[in-house]
N, C-alpha and C positions, 0 to 999 in steps of 0.2 A: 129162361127169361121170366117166366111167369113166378117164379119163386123169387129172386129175385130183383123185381119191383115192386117198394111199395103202394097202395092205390092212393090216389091224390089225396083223397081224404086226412087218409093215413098222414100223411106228410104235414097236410094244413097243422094237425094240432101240433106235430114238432116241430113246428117254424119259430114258434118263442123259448123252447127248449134249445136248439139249437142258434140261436143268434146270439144266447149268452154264453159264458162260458170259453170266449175266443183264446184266451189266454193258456187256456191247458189242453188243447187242441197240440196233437203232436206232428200233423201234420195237416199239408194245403193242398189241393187241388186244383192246379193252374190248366187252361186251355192250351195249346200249342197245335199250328198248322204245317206241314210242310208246304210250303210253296209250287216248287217245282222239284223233282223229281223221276228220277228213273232207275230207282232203289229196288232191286226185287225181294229185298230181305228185311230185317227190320232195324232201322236206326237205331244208333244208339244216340242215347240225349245225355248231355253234361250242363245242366242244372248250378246255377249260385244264387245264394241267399244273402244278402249284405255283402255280396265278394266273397265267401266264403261256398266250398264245394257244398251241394247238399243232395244226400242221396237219394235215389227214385225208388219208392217203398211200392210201387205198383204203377205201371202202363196200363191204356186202354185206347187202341186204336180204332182204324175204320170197321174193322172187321166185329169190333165188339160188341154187345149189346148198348143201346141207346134210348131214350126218352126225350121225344122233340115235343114242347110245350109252344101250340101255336096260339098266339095272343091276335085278335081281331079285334082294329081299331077302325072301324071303317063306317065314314059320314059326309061322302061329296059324289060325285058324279058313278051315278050308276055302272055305265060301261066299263069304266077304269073297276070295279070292283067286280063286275061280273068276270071280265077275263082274269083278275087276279085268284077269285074263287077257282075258277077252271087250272087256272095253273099251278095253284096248292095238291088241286085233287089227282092231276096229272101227276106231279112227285111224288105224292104220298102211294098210289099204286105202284110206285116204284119202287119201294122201299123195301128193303127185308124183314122175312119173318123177325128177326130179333128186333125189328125197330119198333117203337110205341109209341102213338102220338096221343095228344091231349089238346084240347080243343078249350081255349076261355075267351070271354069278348069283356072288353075293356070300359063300353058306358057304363053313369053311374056305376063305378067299382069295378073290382073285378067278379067275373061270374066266370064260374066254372060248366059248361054246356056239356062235356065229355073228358070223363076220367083215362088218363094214359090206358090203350087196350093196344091190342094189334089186330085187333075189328076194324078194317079198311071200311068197309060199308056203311056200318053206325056214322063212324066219325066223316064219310065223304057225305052223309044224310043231313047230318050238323050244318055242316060246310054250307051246301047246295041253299039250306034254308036261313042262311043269314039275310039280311038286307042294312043297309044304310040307316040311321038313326042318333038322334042324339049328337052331342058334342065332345073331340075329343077329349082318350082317356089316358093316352101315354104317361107322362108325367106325372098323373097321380096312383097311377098302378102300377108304374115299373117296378120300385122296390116292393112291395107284396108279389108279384110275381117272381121275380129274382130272389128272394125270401124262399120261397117255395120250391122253386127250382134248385136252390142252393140245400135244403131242408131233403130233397130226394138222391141228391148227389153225397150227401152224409149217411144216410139210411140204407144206400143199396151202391153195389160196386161196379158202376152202369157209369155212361155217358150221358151227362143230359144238358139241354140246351132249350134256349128262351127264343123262339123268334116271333116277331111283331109283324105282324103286317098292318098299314096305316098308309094314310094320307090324311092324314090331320093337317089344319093351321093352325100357327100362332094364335091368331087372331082371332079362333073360335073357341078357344077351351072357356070354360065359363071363369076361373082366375085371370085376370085382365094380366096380361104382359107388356103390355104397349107402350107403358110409361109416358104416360100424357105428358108435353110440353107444360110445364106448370106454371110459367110468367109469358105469355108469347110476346109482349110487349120487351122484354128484359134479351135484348141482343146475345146475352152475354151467359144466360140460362142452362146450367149446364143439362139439362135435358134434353136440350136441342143438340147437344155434342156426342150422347148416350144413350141414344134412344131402345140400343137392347138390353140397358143396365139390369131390366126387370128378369127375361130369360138369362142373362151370362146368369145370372145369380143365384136360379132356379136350377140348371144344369152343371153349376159349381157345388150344391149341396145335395144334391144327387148323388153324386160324383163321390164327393166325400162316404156319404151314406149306404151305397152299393159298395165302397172299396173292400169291407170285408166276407163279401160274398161272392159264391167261387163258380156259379154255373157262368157262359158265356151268355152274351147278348146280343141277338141277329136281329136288325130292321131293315126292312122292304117299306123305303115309302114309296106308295104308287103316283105320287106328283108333286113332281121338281117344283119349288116357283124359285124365283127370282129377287123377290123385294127384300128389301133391308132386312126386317125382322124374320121373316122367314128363312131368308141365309142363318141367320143368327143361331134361332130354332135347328135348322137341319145339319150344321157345322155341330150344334149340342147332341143332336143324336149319336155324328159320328164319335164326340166324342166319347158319350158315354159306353158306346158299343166298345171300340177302341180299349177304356180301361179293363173291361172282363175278356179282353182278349177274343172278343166277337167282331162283328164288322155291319154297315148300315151302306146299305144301296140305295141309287134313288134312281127312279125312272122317269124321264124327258119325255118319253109319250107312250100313247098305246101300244104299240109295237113291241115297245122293250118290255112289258113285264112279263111275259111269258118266260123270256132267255133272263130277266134278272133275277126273278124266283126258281129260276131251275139252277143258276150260279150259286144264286145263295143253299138250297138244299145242297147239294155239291159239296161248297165247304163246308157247312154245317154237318156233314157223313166223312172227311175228313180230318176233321179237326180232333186231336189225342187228349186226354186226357193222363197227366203226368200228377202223383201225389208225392209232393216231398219234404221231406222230414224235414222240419224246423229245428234249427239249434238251439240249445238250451240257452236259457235269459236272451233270446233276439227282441230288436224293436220291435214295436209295435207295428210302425213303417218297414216291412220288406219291399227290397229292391231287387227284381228278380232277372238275373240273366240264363239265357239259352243257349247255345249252339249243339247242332246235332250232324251227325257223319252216317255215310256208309261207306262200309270200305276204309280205302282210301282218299273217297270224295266227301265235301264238307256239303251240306245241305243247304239251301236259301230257305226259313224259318221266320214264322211270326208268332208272337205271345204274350201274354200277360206279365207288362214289365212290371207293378207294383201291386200289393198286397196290405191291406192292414190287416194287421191279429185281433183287432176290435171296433166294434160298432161303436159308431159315431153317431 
């Protein structure tokens, strides 16, 4: 494993090297989960690209080496983040030697705290000494992280994954998403009709902007709300997790996030990583389908339906 990976650093400067260039790319690396299961051997996956068959030029399952990139977005209620630290640090002792984790926090920018090692200690030292600060940073550091995590998944033959942990609002990132009511006098206003037109818009260009980037995206937010923009917000997270074939949990109260960060690591030591060859002149736009078998039994399966071959 130590050979390998390469160190974060490493990666940072390939992040512009590798984001161009999508086009002569011969192949992609899609996330893929089994669901459920009682396989004792190894699937086989049948893979299409546009409808068309496309071959798996390399598998990498649970058992493989990995690289978990933990992202710390954390700026509201103390308790909800202490037990969430605890619960990180509980998985991570869990983990296998081949696993590597990497530790960055989200205010102002992204900051790198601890480079992928398989040093449980260093990185539980990290952990333990974070606190609350600042105003959410998900949204503006997702793509440089995803970037980067995508930039190490090119560089080495390893699984790697993005997972956020956060309770951010809407309402606090310093970029106003609120979309003020502009006439309140004017019945007829259409801001009064759209008031998450600012986040759909923000999570639509996201969206587009990560679609050619191939690590998955895991979010734990540690608290659910309720209100209009904040659905808006946390339906955006799912979806954007959703396109890289990752997933976004949220937790209703203290209780859950112990069992929802332990779910979430779960799938995220689950989830396969498939590279498959692109056919020569394909869109830009891949449409990506899956089914996978053992045996003679079909598997229940989730994955990365769509792909661009270039940054947008």
């Amino acid at each position: 494993m130590r050979k390998s990976v390469s160190a974060l650093v490493l990666a940072l400067i390939a992040v512009a090297a590798a984001a161009s260039g999508r086009a002569q790319t011969p192949a992609v690396a899609i996330a893929a989960r089994i669901e459920k299961s009682s396989c004792s051997g190894v699937p086989e996956f049948k893979p299409t690209l546009n409808g068309k068959p496309a071959p798996v030029r390399a598998k990498l399952g649970p058992a493989s080496d990995q690289v978990i990139l933990i992202v710390f977005d954390l700026t509201g209620d103390l308790s909800r983040i202490e037990d969430a630290k605890q619960a990180v640090i509980t998985e991570i002792s869990k983990l296998p030697p081949n696993a590597w984790v990497g530790v960055l926090r989200a205010q102002d920018g992204l900051h790198v705290l601890a480079d992928p090692s398989p040093n449980r200690q260093k990185v539980i030292a990290i952990i333990r000494s974070l606190t609350s600060n600042g105003t959410p940073g998900l949204l503006e550091t997702l793509r440089p992280a995803l970037s980067l995590a995508d930039a190490m998944i090119r560089k080495s033959p390893v699984r790697v994954s993005l997972l956020y942990i956060t309770d951010g609002s809407v309402y606090n990132y310093r970029e106003d998403y609120t979309d003020p009511v502009i006439n309140p006098s004017d019945p007829h206003d259409l801001s009064r009709r759209f008031p998450d037109v600012l986040i759909n818009e923000k999570i639509s260009k996201l969206e587009r902007h990560i679609g050619s980037l191939e690590a998955p995206l895991f979010v734990v937010h540690l608290d659910y709300r309720q209100g209009g923009l904040d659905q808006a917000y946390q339906n955006g997270l799912e979806t954007l997790a959703n396109a890289t074939g990752g997933k976004t949990a949220m937790c209703h109260s203290l209780a859950e996030i112990p069992q929802v960060i332990s779910a979430m690591f779960a799938r995220i030591n689950a989830t396969w990583r498939l590279n498959l060859a692109v056919p020569p002149k394909a869109h830009d736009h891949l449409q990506v389908g899956l089914s996978a078998s053992c045996g003679s039994a079909d598997l229940q399966i989730s994955w990365r339906t769509h792909f661009h071959l270039k940054e947008e």
